[in-house]
N, C-alpha and C positions, 0 to 999 in steps of 0.2 A: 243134107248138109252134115258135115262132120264134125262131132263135137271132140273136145281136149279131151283127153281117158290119163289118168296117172299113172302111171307105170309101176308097179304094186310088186313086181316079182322083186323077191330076194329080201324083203323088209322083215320087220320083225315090232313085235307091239303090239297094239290096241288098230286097230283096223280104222277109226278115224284119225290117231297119231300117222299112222301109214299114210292115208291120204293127205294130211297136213302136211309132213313132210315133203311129200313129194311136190306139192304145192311152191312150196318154197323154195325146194330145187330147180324146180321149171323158171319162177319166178329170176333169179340168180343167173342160169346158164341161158336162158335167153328164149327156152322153149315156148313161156309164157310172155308175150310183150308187157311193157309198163303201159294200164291204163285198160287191158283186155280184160273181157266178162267171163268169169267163170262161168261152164254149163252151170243150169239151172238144177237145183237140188234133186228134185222129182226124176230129172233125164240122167243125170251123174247116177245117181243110187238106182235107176234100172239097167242102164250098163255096166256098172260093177256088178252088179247082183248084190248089193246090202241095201239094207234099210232107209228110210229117210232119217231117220235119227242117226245112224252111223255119219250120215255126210250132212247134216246139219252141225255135227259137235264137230266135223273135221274144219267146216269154213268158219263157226265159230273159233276156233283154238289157232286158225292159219291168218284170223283176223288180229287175236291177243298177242299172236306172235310180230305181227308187223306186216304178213307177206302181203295182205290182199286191204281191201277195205269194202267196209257193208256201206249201201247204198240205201235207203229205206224206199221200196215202189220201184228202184232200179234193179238191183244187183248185187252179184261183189264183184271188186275189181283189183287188177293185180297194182300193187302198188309200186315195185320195180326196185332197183338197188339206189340208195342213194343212203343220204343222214338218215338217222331212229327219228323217228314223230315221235311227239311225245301230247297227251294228252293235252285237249284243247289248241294244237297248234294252229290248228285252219279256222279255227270260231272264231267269230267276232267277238271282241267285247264290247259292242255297246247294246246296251239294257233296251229292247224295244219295245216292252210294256204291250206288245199284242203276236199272235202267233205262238207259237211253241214256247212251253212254258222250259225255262233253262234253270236245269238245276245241275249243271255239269260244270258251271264255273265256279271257283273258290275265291269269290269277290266280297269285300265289306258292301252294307247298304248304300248305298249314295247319301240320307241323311237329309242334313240343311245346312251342309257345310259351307254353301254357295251364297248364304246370307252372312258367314263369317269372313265369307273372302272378298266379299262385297265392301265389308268392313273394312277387313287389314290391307285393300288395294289403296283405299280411302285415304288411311291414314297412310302408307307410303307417298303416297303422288305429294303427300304434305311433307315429308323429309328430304334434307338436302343431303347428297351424297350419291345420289340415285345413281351416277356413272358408274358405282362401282361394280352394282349388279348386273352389269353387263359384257362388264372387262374380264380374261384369263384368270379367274382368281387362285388357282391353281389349287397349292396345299394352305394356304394363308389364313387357315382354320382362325375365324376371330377367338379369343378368348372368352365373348359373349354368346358366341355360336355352340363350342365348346362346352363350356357349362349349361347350356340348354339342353344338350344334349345327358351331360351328366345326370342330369337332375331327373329328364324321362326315363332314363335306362333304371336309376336304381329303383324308381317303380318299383317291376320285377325283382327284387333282393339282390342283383349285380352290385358290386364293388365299384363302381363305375370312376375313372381320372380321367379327367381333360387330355393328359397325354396321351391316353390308349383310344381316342377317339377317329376314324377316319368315316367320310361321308362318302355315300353313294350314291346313284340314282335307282336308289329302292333297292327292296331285298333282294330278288332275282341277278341284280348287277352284282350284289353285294356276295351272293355263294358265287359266283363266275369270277369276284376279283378273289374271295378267299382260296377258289381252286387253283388260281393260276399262282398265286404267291406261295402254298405249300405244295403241289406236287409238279412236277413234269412228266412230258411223254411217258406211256410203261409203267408208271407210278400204278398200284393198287389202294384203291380207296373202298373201304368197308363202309358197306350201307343197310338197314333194314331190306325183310326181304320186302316188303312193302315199304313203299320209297315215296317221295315229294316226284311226279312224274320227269320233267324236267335235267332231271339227274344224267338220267339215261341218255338223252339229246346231250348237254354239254358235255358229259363224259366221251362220247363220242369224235365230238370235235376238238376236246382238248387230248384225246387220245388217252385216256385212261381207263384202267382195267377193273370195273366194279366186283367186288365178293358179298355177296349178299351174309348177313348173319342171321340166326335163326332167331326171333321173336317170341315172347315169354306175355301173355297180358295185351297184345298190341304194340311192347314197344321191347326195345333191344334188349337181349338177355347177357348182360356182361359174361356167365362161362362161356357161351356159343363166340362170345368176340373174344375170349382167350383161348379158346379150341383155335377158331380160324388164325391168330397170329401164331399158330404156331404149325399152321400149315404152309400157311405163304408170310411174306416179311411186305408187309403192308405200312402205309407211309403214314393214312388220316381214317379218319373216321368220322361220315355225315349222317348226324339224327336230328331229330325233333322230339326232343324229351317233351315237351308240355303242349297239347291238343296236337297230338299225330297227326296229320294227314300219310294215308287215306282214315287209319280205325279212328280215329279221337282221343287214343287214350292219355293220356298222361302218366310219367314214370315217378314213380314214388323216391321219396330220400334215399332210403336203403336201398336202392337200384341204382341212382346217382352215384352216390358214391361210388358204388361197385366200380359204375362204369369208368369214373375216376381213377380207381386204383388200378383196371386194367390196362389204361392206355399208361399211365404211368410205367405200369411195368413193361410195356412193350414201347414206350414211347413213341406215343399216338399223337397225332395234332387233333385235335376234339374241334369240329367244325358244326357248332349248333344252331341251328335255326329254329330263334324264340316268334316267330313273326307273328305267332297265337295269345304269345305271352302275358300281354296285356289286356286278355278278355275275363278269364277268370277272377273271380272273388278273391280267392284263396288258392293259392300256386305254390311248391318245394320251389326255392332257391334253385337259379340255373347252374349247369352245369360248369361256368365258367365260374361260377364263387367257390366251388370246387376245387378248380384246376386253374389258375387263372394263369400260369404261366404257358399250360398249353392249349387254353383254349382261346376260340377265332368266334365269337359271339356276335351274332345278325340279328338287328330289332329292325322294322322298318314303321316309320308313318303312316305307310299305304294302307295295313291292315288294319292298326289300330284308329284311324283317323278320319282319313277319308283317301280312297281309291287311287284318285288321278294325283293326289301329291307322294310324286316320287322323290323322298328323301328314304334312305336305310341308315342302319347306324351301324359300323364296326364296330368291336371294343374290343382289343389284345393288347398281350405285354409286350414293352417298349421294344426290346427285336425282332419284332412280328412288323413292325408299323411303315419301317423304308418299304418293306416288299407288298405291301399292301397299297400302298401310297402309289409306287411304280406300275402294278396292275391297273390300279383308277386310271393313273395315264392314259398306259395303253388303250386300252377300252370307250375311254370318253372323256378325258382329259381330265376332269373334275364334275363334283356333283354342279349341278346348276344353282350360282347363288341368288337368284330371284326365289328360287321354290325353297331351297335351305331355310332363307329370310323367316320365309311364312310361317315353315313346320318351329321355327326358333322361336319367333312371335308369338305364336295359340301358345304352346309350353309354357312361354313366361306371363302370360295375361289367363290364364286357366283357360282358355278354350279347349286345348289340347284333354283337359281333361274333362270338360261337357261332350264333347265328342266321341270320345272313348267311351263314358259314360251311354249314348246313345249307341255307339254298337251293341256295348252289353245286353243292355236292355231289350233291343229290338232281336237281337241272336236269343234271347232268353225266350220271347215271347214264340221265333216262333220254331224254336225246339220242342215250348210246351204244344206246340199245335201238331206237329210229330207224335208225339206220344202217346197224343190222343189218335193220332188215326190212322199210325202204324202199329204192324204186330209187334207185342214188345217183348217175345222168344225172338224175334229176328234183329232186333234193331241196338244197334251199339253208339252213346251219344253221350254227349257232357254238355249239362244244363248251358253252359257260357258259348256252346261252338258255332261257326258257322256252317259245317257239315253235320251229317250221320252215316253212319256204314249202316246198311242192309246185306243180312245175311238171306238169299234166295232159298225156297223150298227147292227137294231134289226135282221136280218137276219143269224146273226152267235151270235152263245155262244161261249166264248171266248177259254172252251178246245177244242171243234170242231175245229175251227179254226187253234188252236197250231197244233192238229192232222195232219188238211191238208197241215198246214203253211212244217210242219216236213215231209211229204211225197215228199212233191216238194222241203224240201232239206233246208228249213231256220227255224232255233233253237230260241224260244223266251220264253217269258216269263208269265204267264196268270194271270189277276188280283188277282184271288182268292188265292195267294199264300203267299201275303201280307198282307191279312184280317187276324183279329185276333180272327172275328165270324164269322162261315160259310157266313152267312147270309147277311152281308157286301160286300160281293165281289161282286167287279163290275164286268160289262160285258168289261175290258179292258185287253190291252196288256201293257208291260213294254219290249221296245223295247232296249239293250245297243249295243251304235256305234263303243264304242273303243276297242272290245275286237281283234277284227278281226285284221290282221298286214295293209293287201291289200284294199285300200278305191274302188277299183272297185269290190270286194266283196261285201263290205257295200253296192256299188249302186246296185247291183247285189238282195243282198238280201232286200233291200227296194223297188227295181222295183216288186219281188216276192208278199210283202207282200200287195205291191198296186193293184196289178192284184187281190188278193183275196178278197182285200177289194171290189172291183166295182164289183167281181162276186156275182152276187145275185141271178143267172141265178138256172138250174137244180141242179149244188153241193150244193148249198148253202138250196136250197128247203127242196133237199132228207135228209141230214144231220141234218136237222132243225126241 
């Protein structure tokens, strides 16, 4: 039988960049169908004449790039032309409490929020009015709604006014309306080169052109974002100043501001996604207390709360607000006012903040169980988060890793999925702690991943 060979002449590079490449290409022009087995490593690397490491790092690097996908006990497979995947798009999210233990999803706890909802159903089914939760409510933002929301946002040090308020359903709706209200087609939007994954999918289908900016600590270096606007004429700028995803870090004042006074000079729209915001103890002011005229400020419920209540929360200045309002339209017409109701409800009767309160707590506890039994030269975490980045030894690439991590039964996450150039991705992991319900899981699958880290032995050789 004949297997696929890459076509190698006339390349230029790293010999499994060649292979990757060529991967891709096949992939594209049609050489490769959507859904077909690449040869097997062993048989690829005896008819090349290279190594098993050479075409290991090549299906790794043709996997970070999109072309293909790993299979654990199958394969890899071509993945074909279509949208960018973006991380977690084919997983389930529901928490199944046996099997592979998942640390790949970036979920709040589940909690007992289910006994407060038990509650505030209670007391609705007691209030009269109830048709309204069901009707068009459109933008009819109550006044009491409104202020509900004011009151959680300034939490976090926001400036927060009833006017600059518009609802979503949850964060992810709420960066989709803010992309669609400040750029169009073409538009160039500046991103970390390590990015919320996500990005890259919507950027996609809203047709826009990501410039990745160079990173300083974990998070956006404001001269790298004044270099890049003065290489291209860039429209917005999307970060995550406080708990990064993928590194965790948080951006300090003196970096805020910077980052303030760069888009000012370049007149940036500052699209900031706080949906971390509300874990930590002790947080700088966001960046929209900063800039508040140009900035598009996202808190959502979901992370701070509990998971399945999809409320988000805009906050911009009053001519940001038609275009935002009209995106909500289009998308989904309005947030849902049943689930508004509730997130409005906990807020004003302190649930809202016993609940947040237990994220804290349980993200704190089992951080500390992280640190105890991961290496702590590799591991990058902030006592309040739901994640940790794992920095891998040189012994493992980090899709190998996921591979093996996945065969022995724990679900993670591999740097290159967050880059927004192939070329960027680190050799790290993005480990998330709270998806899991069972924290003897969690130790469960961190004792896993620390066994693979110290092996450096024959797996780690042959796979390498």
């Amino acid at each position: 039988m004949t297997i696929w060979q890459p076509p190698l002449e006339g390349r230029s590079g790293p010999k499994f960049r060649q292979i990757s490449d060529a991967i891709g290409e096949a992939a594209r022009d049609g050489g490769l169908r959507p859904g077909e087995r690449l040869p097997p490593q062993r048989d690829l690397a005896y008819l090349l004449g290279v190594s098993l490491n050479t075409v290991s790092r090549a299906y790794a690097d043709a996997i970070d790039r999109g072309f293909v996908k790993g299979e654990v006990g199958r394969g890899t497979y071509v993945r074909g032309s279509g949208p960018i995947p973006f991380a977690g798009q084919a997983a389930g999210l529901k928490r199944e409490g046996a099997g592979p233990i998942d640390f790949s999803l970036n979920l709040p706890a589940p909690g007992h929020a289910d006994r407060e909802l038990a509650r505030t159903l209670k007391d609705l089914s007691e209030t009269d009015g109830l048709a309204a939760f069901l009707d068009y409510d459109m933008f009819a933002t109550s006044d009491r709604h409104a202020a509900a929301a004011v009151s959680w946002l300034r939490r976090t040090g926001l400036d927060a006014r009833a006017e600059g308020i518009v609802f979503t359903s949850g964060a992810q709706h709420g960066l989709l309306v803010a992309l669609m209200a400040t750029l169009r087609p073409g538009d160039v939007l500046f991103t970390d080169e390590l990015t919320y994954a996500p990005i890259k999918a919507l950027a996609h289908r809203l047709d826009l052109k990501l410039r990745p900016v160079a990173s300083e600590g974990g998070t956006m270096s404001p001269d790298a974002l004044d270099a890049a606007c003065r290489g291209v004429a860039g429209k917005a700028v999307y970060c995550m100043p406080t708990l990064h995803t993928p590194t965790t870090a948080t951006m300090n004042n003196d970096r805020r501001a910077a980052l303030a006074e760069v888009a000012e000079r370049h007149d940036l729209t500052l699209i900031e996604d706080d949906v971390f915001g509300f874990l930590p103890v002790d947080r700088p002011p966001p960046l929209a207390k900063l800039a508040p005229e140009r900035t598009i400020y996202i808190g959502s419920a979901s992370k701070s709360l509990a998971p399945g209540l999809r409320v988000g929360f805009l906050h911009a200045a009053a001519g940001r607000i038609a275009d935002l309002r009209s995106a909500v339209n289009l998308t989904s017409w309005m947030s849902p006012p049943l689930m508004t109701e509730i997130a409005c409800r906990w807020i004003e009767d302190g649930t809202a903040d016993r609940l947040n309160d237990f994220q804290r707590s349980e993200a704190m506890q089992r951080q500390a169980m992280a640190r105890d039994l991961l290496p702590e030269g590799c591991l990058q975490a902030d006592p309040c988060g739901f994640h940790v980045w794992l920095t891998l030894p040189e012994e493992w690439h980090a899709d190998v890793f996921r591979m093996e991590a996945e065969r022995r039964g724990v679900k993670v996450m591999v740097g290159g999925a967050f880059a927004i150039r192939p070329g960027d991705a680190p050799n790290a992991l993005r480990l998330c702690l709270s998806h899991e319900r069972d924290r003897q899981r969690v130790r469960q699958g961190l004792e896993i991943v620390a066994e693979l880290m110290e092996d450096r032995s024959e797996t780690g050789a042959l796979i390498l």
